[in-house]
BAVO-256169 format. One line per field, with one value per residue: x, y, z of N, C-alpha, C, CB in turn; residue in one letter. Coordinates in steps of 0.05 Angstrom, whole numbers. Glycine has a CB too. Layout:
<recs>
nx = X; ... $
ny = Y; ... $
nz = Z; ... $
cax = X; ... $
cay = Y; ... $
caz = Z; ... $
cx = X; ... $
cy = Y; ... $
cz = Z; ... $
cbx = X; ... $
cby = Y; ... $
cbz = Z; ... $
residuo = a; ... $
</recs>
This chain:
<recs>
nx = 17; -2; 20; -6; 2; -49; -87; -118; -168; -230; -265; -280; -342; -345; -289; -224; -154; -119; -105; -58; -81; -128; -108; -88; -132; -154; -128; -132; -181; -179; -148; -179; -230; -212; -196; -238; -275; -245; -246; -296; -298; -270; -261; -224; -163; -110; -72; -73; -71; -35; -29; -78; -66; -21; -45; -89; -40; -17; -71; -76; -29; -26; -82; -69; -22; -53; -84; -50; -35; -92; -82; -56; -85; -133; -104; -101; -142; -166; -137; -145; -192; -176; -159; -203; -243; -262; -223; -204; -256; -241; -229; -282; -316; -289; -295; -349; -355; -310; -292; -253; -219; -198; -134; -114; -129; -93; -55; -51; -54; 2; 22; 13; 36; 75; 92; 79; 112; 133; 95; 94; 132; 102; 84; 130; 137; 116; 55; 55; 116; 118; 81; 115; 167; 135; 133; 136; 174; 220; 280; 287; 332; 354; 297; 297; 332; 317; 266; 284; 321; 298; 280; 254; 214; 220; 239; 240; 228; 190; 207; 263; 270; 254; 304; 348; 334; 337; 399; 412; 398; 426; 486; 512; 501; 504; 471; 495; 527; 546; 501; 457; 451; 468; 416; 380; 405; 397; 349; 342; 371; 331; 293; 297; 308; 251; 225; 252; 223; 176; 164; 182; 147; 95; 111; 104; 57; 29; 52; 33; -18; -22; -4; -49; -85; -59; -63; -123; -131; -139; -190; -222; -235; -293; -306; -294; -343; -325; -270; -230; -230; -165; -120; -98; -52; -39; -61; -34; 12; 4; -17; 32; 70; 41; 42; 103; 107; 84; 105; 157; 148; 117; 158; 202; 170; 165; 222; 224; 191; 221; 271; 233; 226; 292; 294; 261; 286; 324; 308; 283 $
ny = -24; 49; 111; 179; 247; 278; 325; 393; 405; 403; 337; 275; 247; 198; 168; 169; 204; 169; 153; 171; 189; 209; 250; 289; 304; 330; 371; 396; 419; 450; 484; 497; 516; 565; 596; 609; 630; 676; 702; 716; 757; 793; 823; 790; 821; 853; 849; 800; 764; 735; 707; 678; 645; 610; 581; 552; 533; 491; 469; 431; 396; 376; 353; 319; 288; 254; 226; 194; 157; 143; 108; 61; 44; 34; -11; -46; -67; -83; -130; -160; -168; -198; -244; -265; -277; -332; -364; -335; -304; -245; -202; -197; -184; -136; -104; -93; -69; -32; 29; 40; 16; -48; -51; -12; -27; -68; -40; -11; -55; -70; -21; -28; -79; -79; -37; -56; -65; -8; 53; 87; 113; 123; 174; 203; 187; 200; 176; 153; 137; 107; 64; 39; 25; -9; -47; -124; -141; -94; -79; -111; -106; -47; -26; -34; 1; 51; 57; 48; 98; 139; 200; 240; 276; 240; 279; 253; 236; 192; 155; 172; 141; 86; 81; 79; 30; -8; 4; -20; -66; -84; -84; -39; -10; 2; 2; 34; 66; 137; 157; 137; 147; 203; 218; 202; 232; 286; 291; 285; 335; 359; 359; 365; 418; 438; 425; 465; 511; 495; 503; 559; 586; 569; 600; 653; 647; 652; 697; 735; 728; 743; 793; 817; 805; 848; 897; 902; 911; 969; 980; 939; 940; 967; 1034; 1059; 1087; 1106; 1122; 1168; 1202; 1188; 1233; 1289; 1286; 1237; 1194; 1209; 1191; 1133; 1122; 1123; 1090; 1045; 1034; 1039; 981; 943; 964; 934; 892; 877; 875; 837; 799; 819; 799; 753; 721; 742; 698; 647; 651; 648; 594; 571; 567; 532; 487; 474 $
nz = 0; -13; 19; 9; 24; 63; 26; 49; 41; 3; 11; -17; 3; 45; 22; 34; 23; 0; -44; -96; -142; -126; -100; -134; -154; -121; -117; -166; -166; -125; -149; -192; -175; -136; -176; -207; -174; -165; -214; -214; -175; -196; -266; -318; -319; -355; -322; -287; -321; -338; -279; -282; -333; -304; -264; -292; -317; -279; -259; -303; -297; -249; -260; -310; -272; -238; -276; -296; -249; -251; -292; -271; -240; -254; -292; -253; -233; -286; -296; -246; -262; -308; -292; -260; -309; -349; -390; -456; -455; -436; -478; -499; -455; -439; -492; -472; -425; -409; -429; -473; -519; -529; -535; -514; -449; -450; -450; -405; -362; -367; -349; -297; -277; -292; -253; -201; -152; -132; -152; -148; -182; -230; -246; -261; -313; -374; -412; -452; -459; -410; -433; -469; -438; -404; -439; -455; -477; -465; -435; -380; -341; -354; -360; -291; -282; -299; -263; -210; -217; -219; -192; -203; -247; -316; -376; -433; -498; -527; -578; -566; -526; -542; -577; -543; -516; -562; -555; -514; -515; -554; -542; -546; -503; -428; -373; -328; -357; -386; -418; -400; -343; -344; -361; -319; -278; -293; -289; -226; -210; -230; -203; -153; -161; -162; -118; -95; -120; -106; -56; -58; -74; -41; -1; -12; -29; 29; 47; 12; 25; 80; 79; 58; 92; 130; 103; 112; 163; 187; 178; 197; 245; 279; 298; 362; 407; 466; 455; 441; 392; 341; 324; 273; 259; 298; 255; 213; 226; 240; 184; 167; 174; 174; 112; 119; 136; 99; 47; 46; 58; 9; -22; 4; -30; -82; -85; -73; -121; -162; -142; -161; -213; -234; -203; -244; -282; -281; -285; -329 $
cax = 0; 28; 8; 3; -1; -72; -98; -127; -198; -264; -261; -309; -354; -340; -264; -198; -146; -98; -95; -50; -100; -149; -91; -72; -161; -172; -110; -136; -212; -186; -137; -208; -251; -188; -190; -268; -269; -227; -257; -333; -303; -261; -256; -197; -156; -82; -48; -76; -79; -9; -27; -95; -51; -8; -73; -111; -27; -19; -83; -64; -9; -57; -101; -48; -15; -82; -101; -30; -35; -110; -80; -38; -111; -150; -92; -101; -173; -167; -116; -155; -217; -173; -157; -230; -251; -252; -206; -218; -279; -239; -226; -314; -313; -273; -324; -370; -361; -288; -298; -226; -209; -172; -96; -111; -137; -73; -19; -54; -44; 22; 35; -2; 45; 114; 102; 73; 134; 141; 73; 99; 142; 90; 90; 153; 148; 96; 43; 72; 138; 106; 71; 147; 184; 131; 125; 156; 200; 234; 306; 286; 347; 342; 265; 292; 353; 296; 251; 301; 335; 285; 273; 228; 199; 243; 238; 253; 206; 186; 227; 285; 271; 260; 327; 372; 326; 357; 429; 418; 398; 452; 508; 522; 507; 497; 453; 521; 542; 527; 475; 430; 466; 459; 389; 379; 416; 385; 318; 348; 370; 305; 266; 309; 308; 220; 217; 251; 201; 143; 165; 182; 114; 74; 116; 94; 26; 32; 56; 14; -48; -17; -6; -80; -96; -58; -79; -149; -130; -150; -217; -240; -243; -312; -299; -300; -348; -317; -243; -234; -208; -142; -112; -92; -27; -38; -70; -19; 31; 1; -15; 61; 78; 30; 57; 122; 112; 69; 125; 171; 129; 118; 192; 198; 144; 181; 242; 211; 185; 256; 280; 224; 242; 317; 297; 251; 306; 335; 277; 292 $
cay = 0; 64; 126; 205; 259; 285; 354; 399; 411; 383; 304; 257; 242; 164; 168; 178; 205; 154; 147; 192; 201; 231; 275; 315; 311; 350; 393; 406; 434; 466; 508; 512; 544; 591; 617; 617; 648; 706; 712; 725; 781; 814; 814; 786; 835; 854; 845; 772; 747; 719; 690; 663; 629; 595; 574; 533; 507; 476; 457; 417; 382; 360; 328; 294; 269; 247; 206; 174; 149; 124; 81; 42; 33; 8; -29; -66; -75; -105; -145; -179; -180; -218; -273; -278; -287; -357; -365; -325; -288; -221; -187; -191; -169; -107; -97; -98; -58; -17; 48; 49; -7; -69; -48; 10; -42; -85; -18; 2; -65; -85; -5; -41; -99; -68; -26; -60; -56; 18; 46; 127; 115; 126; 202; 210; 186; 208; 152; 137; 119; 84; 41; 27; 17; -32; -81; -152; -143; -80; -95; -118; -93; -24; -19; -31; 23; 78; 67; 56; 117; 167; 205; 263; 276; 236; 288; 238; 231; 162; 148; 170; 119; 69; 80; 74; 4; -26; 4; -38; -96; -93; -87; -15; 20; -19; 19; 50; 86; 163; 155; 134; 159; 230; 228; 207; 259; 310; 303; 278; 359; 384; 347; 385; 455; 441; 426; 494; 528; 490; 520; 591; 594; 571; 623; 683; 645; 652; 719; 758; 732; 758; 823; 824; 817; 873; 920; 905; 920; 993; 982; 927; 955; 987; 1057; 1063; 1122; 1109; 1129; 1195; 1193; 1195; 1265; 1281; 1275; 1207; 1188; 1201; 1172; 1104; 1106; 1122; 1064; 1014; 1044; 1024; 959; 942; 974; 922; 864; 879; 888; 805; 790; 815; 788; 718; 722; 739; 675; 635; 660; 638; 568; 562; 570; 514; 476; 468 $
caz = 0; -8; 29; 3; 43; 59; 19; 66; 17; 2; 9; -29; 16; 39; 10; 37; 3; 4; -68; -108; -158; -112; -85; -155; -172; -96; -124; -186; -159; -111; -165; -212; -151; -126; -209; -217; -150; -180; -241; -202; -158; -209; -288; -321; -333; -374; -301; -273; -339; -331; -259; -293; -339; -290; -252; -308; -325; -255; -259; -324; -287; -230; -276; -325; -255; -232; -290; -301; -238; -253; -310; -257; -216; -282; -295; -229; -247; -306; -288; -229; -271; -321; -273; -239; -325; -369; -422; -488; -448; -428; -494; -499; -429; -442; -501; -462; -396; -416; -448; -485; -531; -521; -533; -483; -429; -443; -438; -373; -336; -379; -330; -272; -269; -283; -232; -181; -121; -147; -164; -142; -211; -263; -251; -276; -344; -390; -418; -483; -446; -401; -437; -475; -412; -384; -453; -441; -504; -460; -425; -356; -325; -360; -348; -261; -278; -302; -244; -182; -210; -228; -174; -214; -284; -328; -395; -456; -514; -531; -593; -562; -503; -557; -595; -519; -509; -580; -557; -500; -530; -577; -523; -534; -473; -402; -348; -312; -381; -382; -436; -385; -326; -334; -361; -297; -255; -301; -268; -203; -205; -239; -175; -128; -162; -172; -95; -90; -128; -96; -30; -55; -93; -19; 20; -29; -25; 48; 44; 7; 45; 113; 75; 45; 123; 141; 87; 117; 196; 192; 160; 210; 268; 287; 317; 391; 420; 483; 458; 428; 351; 334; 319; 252; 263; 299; 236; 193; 239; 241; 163; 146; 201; 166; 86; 110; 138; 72; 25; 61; 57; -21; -28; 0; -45; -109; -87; -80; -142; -178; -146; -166; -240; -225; -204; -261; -301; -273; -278; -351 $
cx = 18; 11; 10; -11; -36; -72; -115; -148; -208; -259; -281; -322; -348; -310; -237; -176; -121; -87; -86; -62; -116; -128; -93; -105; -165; -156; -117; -168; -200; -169; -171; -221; -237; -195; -217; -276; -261; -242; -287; -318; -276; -255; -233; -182; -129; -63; -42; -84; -56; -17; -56; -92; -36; -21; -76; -66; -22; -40; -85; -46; -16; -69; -80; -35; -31; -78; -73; -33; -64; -105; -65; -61; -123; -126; -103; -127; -173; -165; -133; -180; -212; -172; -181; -244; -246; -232; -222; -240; -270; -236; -267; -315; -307; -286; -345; -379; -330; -294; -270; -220; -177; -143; -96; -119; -104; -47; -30; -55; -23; 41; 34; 23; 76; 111; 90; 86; 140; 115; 75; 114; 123; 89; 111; 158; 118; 78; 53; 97; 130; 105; 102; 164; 167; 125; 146; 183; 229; 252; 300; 299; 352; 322; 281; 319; 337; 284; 265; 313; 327; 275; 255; 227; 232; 228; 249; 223; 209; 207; 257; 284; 275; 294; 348; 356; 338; 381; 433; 416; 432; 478; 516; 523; 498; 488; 467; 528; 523; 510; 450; 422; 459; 438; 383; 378; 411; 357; 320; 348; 351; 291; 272; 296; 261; 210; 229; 232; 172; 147; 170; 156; 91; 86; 110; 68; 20; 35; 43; -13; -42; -19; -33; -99; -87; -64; -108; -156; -137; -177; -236; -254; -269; -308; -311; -315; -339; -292; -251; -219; -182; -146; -111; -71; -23; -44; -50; 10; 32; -2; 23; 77; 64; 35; 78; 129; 97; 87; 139; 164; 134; 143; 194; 179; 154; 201; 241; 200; 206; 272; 260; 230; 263; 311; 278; 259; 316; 322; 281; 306 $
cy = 25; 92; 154; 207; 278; 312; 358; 419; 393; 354; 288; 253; 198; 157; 175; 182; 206; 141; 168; 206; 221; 254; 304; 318; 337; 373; 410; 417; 446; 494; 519; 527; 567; 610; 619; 639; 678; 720; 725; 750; 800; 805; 808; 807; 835; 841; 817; 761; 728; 700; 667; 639; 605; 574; 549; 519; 485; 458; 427; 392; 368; 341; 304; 278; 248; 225; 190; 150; 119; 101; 58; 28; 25; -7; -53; -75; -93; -122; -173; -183; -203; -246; -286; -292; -319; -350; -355; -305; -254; -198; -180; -174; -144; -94; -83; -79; -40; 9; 49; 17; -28; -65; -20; -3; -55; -63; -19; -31; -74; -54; -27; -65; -91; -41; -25; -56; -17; 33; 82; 128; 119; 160; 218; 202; 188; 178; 136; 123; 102; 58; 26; 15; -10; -60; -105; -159; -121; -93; -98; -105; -62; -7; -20; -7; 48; 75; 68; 86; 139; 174; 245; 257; 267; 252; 269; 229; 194; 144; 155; 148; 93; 59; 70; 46; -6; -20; -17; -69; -105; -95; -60; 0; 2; 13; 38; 70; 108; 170; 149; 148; 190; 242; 229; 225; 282; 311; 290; 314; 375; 381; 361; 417; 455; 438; 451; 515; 519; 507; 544; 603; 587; 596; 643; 681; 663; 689; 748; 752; 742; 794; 838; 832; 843; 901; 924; 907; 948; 1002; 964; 920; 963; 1015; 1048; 1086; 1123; 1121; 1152; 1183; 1206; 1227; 1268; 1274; 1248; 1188; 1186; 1189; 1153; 1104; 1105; 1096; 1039; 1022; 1030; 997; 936; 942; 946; 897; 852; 875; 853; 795; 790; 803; 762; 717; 727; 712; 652; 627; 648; 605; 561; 550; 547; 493; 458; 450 $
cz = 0; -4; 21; 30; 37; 58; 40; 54; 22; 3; 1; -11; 26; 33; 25; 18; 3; -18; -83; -121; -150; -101; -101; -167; -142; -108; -140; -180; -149; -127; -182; -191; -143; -163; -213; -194; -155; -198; -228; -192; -175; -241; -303; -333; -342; -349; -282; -294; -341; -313; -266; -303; -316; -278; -267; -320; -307; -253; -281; -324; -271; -248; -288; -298; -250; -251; -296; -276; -235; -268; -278; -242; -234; -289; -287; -227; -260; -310; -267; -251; -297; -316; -272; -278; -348; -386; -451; -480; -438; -450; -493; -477; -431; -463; -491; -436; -392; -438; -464; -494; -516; -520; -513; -467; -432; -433; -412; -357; -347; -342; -287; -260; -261; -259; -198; -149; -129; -157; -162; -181; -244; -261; -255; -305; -354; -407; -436; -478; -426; -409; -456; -455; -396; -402; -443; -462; -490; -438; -401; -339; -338; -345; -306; -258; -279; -275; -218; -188; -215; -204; -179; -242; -300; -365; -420; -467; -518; -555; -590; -537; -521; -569; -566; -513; -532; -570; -535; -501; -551; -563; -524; -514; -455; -389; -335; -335; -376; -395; -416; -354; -316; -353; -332; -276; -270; -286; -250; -195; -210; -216; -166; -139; -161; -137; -86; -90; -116; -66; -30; -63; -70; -8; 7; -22; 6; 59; 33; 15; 68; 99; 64; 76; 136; 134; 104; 156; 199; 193; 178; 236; 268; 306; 342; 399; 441; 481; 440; 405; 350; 317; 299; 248; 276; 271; 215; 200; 233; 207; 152; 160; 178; 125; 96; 114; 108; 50; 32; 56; 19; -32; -21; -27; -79; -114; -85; -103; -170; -173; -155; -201; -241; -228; -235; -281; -301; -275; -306; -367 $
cbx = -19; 56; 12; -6; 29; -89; -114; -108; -199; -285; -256; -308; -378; -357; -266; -190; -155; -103; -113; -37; -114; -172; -55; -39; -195; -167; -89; -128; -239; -181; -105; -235; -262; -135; -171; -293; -247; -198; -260; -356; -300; -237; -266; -193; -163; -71; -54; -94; -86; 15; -27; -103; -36; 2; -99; -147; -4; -21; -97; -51; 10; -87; -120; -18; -10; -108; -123; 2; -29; -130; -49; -12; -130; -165; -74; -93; -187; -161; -93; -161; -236; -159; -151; -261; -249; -274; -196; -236; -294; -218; -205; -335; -295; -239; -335; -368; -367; -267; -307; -201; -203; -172; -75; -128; -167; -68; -9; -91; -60; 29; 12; -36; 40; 137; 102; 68; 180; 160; 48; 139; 158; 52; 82; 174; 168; 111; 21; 85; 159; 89; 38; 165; 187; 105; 128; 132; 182; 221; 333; 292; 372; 333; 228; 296; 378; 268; 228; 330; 353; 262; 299; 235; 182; 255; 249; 277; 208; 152; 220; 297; 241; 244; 335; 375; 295; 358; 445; 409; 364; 458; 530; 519; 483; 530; 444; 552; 544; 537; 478; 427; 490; 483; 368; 387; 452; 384; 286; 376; 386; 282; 264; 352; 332; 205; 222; 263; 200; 132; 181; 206; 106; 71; 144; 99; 16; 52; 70; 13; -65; 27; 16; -96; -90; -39; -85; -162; -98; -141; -214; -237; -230; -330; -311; -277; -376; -319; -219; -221; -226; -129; -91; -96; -13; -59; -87; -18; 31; -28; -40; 85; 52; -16; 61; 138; 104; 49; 146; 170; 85; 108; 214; 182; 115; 188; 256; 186; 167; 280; 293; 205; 250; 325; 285; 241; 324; 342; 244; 299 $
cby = 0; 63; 122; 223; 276; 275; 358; 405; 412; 388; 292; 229; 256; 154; 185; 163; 221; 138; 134; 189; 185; 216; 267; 302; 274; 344; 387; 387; 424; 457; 495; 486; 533; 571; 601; 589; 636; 699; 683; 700; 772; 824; 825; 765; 851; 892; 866; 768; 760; 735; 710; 673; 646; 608; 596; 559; 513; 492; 474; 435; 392; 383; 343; 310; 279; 271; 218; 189; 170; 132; 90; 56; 53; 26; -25; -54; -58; -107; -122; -170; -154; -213; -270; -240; -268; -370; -400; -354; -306; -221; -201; -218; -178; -108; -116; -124; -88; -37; 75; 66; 6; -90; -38; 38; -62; -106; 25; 27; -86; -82; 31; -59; -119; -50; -3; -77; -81; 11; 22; 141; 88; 107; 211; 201; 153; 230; 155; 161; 133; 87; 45; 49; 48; -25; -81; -187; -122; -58; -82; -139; -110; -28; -58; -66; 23; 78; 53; 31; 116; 168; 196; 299; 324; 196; 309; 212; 251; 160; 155; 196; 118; 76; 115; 100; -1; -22; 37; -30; -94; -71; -108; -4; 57; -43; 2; 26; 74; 184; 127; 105; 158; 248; 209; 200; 262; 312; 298; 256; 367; 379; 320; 384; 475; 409; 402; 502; 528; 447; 512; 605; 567; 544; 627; 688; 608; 632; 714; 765; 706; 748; 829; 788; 798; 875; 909; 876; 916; 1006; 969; 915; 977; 973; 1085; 1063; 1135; 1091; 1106; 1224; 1211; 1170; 1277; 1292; 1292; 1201; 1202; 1224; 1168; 1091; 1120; 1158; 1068; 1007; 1078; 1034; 956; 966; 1008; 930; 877; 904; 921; 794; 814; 833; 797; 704; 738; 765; 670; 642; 687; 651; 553; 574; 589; 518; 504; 480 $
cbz = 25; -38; 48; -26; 47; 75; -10; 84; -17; -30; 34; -43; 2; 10; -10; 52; -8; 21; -82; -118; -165; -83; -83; -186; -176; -55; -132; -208; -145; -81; -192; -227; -118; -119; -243; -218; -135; -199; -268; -170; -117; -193; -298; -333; -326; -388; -280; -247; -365; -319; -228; -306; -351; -274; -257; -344; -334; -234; -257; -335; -278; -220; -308; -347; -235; -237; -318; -301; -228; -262; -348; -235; -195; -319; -288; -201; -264; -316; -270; -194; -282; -329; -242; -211; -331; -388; -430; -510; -423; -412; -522; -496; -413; -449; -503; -456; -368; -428; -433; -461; -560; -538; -573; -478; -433; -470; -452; -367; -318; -432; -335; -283; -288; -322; -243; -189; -123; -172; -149; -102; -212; -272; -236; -261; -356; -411; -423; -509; -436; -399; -454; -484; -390; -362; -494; -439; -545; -455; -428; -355; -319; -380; -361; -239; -301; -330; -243; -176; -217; -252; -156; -211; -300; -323; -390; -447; -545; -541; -613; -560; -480; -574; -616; -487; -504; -611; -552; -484; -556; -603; -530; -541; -471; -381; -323; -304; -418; -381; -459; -381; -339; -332; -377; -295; -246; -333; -278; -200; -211; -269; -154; -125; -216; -200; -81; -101; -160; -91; -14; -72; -128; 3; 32; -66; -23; 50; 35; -23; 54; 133; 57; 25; 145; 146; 50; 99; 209; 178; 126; 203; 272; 298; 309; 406; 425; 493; 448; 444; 314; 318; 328; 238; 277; 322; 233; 176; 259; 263; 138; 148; 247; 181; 78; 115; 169; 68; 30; 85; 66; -31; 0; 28; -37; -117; -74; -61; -138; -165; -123; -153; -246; -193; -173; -265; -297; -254; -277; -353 $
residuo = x; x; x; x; x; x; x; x; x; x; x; x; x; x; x; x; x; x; x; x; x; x; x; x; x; x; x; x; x; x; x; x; x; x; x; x; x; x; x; x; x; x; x; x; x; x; x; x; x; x; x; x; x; x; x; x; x; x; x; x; x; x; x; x; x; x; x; x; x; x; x; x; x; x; x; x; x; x; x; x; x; x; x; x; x; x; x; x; x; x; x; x; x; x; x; x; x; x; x; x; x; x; x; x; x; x; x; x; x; x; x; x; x; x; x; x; x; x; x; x; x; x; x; x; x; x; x; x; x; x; x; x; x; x; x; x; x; x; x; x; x; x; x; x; x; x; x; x; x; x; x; x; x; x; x; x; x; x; x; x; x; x; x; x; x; x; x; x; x; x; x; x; x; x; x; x; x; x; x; x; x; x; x; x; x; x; x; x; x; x; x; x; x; x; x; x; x; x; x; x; x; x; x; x; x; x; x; x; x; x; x; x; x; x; x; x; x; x; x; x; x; x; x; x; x; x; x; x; x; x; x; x; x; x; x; x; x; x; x; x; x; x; x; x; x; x; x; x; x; x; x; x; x; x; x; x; x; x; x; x; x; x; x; x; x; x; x; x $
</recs>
């Protein structure tokens, strides 16, 4: 079994969400309601059309995680429902009660099987490699060098994964050679620099909601008739006091946002 960490959003009713899938689907509503949300209480305009963007691409990434992950869980479906069926009776079956044709039922548990001890590893390679990396024609010890050693998004299109599975068949390259090597440790370092940016992109989060609250500390007060009103000069005391701690704030806020840029870069 293998355990994520629980989103702190809406929960199916009945469900725990102890399946990855459901992790990057709660992820991905709760980016759509945060951006519809927006859009109701102000119109999109030239300046949050950028952060709009970002929004619905995150959200993008959520989903595609999400549903890679579902192939590994219809896999595992299938898979047992192939067992519990007679001989010759599962291709009808899959007919019958599978919305996605037969050679898409067989990639998604051919994923199901190769990555059964390992089942975090399908969100690092995109479906098309996937389903390459888990046929029974692919190099065994290869296919356990990709998944022990990917430890984030492994970037490689499918026909170039193909072409390093004949070099290995043919004896040119073994698992240790830097052909495979430092694909590897290229998105061993993209993981790292993307868990940078996931944590400089909450602390801004974090950041500009404390400062949305303090913008709104002057305003939510109800006057006192018991206290006399500030002077005018108290008045403009406290706003040049709460201007500069504001200025200050904003000033973090850009400068997290220059290194987020930076790692992005890196990201690459």
């Amino acid at each position: 079994m293998y355990i994520i960490k629980t989103l702190e959003t809406t929960k199916v009713p009945g469900h725990k969400t102890t399946e990855p899938a459901l992790q990057h689907l709660f992820e991905a509503k709760k980016l759509k309601d945060e951006r519809e949300k927006s859009l109701h209480s102000n119109f999109l305009k030239e300046i949050n059309k950028e952060e709009h963007l970002d929004s619905i691409t995150e959200e993008l990434k959520a989903r595609s995680q999400g549903f890679k992950y579902q192939i590994f869980e219809m896999g595992k479906l299938l898979w047992e429902a192939k067992k519990i069926l007679p001989h010759g009776q599962f291709q009808p079956w899959i007919n019958d009660n599978f919305e996605f044709c037969y050679r898409t039922a067989a990639n998604f548990m051919k994923v199901y099987r190769a990555c059964i001890g390992h089942p975090e590893v399908v969100k690092y390679f995109n479906p098309s490699c996937l389903y390459v990396i888990t046929k029974p024609s692919f190099p065994k010890d290869l296919r356990a060098a990709l998944f022990n050693g990917a430890k984030g998004p492994v970037d490689i299109k499918e026909k170039d994964l193909v072409q390093i599975a004949i070099k290995y068949k043919n004896g040119q390259i073994k698992t240790k050679d830097q052909e495979v090597q430092n694909l590897l440790k290229k998105q061993r370092d993209i993981s790292l620099w993307e868990t940078y940016r996931i944590e400089l992109e909450a602390l801004n989060k974090l950041i500009a909601s404390r400062l949305e609250r303090i913008e709104k500390l002057s305003t939510i007060h109800s006057v006192n008739p018991l206290i006399e009103k500030d002077t005018d000069e108290e008045l403009f005391n406290r706003f040049e006091e709460e201007y500069k701690i504001t200025s200050q704030i904003k000033s973090c806020i850009a400068k997290i946002n220059l290194l987020i840029k930076e790692v992005d870069e890196k990201c690459k």
